[in-house]
mmCIF file of the C-alpha atoms, coordinates in Angstrom:
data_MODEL
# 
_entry.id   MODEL 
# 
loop_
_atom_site.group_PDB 
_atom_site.id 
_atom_site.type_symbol 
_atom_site.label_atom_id 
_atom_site.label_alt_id 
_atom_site.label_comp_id 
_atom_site.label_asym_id 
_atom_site.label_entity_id 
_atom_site.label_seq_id 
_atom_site.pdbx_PDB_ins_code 
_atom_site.Cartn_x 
_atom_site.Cartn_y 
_atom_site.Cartn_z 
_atom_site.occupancy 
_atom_site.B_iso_or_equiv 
_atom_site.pdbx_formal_charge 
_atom_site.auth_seq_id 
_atom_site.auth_comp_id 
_atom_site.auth_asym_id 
_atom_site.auth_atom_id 
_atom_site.pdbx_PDB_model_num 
ATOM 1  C CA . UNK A 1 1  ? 148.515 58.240 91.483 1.00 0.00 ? 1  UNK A CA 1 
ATOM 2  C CA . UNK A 1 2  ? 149.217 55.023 89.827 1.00 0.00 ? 2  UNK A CA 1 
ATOM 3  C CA . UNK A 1 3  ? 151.210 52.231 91.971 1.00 0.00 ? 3  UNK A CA 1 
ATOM 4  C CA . UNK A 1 4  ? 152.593 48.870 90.854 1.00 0.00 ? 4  UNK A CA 1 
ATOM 5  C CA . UNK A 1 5  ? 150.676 45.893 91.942 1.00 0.00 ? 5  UNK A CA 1 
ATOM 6  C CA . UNK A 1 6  ? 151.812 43.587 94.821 1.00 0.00 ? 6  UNK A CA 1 
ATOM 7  C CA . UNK A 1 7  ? 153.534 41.502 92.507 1.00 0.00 ? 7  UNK A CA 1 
ATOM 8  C CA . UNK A 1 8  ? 155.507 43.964 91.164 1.00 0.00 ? 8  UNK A CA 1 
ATOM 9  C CA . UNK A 1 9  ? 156.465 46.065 94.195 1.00 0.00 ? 9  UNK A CA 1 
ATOM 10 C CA . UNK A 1 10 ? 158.289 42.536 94.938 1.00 0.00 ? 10 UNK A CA 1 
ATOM 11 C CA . UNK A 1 11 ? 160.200 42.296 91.926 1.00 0.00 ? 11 UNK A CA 1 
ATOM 12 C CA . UNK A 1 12 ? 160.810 46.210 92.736 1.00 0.00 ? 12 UNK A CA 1 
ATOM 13 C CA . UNK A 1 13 ? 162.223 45.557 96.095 1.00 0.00 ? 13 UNK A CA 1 
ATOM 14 C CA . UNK A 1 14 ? 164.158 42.388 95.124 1.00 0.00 ? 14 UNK A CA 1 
ATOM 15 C CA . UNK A 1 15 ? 165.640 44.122 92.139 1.00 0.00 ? 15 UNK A CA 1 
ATOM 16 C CA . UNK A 1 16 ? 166.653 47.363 94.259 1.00 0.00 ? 16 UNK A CA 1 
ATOM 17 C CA . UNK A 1 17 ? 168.050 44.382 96.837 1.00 0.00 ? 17 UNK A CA 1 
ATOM 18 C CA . UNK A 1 18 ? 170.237 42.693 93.995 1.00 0.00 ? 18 UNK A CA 1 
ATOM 19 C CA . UNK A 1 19 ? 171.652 46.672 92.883 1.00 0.00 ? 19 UNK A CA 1 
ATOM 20 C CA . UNK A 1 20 ? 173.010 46.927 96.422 1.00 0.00 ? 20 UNK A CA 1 
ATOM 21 C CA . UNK A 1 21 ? 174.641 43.630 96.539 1.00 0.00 ? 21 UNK A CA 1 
ATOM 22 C CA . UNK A 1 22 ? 176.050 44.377 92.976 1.00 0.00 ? 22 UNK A CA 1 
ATOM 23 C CA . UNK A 1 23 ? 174.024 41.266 91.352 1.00 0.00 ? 23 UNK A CA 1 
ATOM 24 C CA . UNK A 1 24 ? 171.979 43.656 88.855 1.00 0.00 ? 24 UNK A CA 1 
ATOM 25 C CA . UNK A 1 25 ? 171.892 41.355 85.353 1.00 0.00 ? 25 UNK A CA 1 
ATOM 26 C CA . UNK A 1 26 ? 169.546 42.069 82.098 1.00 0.00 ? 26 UNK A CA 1 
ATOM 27 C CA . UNK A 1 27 ? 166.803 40.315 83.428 1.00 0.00 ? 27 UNK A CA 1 
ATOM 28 C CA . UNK A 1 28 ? 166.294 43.192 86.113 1.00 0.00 ? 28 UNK A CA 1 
ATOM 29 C CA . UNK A 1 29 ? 166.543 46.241 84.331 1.00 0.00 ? 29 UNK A CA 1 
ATOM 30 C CA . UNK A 1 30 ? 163.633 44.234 81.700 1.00 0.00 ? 30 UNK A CA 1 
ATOM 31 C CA . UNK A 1 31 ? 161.935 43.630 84.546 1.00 0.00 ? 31 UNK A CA 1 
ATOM 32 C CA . UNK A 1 32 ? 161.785 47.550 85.905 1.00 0.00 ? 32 UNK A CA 1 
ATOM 33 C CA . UNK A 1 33 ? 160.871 48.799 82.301 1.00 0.00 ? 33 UNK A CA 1 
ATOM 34 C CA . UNK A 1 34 ? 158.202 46.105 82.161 1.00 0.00 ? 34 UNK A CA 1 
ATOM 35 C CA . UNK A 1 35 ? 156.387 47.223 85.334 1.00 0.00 ? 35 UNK A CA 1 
ATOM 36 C CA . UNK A 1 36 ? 157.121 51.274 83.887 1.00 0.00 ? 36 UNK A CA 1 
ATOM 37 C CA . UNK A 1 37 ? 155.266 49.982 80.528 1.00 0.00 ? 37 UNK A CA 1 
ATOM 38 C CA . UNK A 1 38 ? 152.667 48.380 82.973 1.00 0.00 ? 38 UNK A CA 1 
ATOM 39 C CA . UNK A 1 39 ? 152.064 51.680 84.599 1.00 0.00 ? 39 UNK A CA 1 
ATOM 40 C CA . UNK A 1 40 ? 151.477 53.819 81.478 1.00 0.00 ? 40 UNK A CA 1 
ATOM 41 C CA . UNK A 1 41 ? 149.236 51.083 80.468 1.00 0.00 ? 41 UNK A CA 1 
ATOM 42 C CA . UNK A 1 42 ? 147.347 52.069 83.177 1.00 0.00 ? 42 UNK A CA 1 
ATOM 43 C CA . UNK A 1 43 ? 147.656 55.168 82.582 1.00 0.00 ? 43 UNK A CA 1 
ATOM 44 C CA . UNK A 1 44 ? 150.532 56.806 84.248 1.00 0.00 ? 44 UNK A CA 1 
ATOM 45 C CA . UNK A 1 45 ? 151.950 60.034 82.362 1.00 0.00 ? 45 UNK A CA 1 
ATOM 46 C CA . UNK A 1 46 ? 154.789 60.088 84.465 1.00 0.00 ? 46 UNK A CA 1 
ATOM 47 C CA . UNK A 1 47 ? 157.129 57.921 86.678 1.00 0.00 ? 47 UNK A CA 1 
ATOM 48 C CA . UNK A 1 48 ? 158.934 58.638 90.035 1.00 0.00 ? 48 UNK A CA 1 
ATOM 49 C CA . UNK A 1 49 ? 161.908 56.470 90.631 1.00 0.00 ? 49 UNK A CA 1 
ATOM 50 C CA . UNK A 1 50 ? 161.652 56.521 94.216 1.00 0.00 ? 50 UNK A CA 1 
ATOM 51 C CA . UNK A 1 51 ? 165.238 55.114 95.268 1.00 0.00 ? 51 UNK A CA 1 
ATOM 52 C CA . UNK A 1 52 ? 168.709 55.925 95.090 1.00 0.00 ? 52 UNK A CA 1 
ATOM 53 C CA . UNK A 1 53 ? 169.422 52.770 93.328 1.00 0.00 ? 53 UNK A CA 1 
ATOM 54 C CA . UNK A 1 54 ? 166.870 52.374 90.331 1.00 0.00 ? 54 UNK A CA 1 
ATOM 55 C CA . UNK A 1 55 ? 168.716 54.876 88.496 1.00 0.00 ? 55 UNK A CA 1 
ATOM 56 C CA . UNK A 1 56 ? 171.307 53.373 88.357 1.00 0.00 ? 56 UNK A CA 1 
ATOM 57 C CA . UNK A 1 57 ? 169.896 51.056 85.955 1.00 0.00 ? 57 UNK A CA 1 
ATOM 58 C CA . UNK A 1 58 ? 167.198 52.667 84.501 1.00 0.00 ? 58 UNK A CA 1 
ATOM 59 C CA . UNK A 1 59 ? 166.943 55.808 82.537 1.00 0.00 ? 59 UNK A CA 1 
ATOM 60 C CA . UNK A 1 60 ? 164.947 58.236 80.783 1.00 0.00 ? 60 UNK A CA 1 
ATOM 61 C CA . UNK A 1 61 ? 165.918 56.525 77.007 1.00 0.00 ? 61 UNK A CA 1 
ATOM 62 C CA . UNK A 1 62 ? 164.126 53.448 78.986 1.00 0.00 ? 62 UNK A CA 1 
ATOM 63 C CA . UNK A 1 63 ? 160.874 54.981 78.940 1.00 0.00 ? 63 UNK A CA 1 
ATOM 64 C CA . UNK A 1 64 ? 158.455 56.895 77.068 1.00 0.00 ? 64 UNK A CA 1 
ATOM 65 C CA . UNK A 1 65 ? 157.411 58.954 79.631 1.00 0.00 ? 65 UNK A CA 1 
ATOM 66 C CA . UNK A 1 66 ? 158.860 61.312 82.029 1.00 0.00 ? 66 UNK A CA 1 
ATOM 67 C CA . UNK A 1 67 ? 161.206 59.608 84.804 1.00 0.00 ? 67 UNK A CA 1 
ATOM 68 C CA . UNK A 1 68 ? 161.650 61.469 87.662 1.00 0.00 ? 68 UNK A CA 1 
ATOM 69 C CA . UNK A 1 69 ? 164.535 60.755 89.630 1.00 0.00 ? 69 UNK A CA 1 
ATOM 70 C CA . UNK A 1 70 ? 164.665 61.607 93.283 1.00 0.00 ? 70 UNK A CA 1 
ATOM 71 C CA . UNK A 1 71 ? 168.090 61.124 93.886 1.00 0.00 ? 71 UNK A CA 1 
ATOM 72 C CA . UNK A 1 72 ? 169.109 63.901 91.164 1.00 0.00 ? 72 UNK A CA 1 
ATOM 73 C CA . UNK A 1 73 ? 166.164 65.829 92.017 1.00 0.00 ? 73 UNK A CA 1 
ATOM 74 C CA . UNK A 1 74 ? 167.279 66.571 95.416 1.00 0.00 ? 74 UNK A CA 1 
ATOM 75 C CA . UNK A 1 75 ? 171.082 66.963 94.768 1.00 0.00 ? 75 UNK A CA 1 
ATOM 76 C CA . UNK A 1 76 ? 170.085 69.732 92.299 1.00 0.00 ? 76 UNK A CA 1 
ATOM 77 C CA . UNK A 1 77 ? 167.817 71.160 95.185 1.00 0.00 ? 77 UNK A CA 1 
ATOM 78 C CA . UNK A 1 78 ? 170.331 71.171 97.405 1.00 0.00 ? 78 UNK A CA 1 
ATOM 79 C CA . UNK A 1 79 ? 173.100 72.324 95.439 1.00 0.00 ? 79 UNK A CA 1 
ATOM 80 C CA . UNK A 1 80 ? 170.973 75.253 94.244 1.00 0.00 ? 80 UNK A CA 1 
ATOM 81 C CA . UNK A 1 81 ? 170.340 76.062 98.226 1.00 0.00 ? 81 UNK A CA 1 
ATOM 82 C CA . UNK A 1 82 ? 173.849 75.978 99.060 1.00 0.00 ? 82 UNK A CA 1 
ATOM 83 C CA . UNK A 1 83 ? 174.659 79.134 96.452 1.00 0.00 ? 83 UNK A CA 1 
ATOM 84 C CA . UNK A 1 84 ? 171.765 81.639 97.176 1.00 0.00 ? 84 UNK A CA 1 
# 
């Protein structure tokens, strides 16, 4: 498992921050695909977006790897309980 570094688990939790208070520019989404890039750099084959919000900026045409998105990942999960 590959993390981002303390550096950019800040700019992760400021960005998600800005998203909820509906200040989101270019320079954040940039900013999230940077630290992705950084990731697969190090070696990452995949990447979980962990919260709700990131989505909602970033998708899978944003990366070159696999983006796994919680949010959908668990509606699907649930809706597919729901009907067996």
């Amino acid at each position: 498992m590959i993390v981002p570094n303390e550096k950019e688990k800040e700019i992760v939790h400021t960005g998600i921050n800005n998203i909820i208070l509906g200040k989101t520019n270019p320079d954040t989404k940039k900013q999230f695909i940077e630290i992705i890039n950084n990731l697969v750099k190090n070696g990452s084959e995949a990447v979980i977006l962990g919260c709700t919000e990131i989505p909602l900026i970033i998708s899978q045409k944003d990366a070159k790897v696999v983006l796994f998105d919680t949010a959908r990942i668990h509606a699907e999960s649930a809706a597919e309980y729901s009907i067996k």
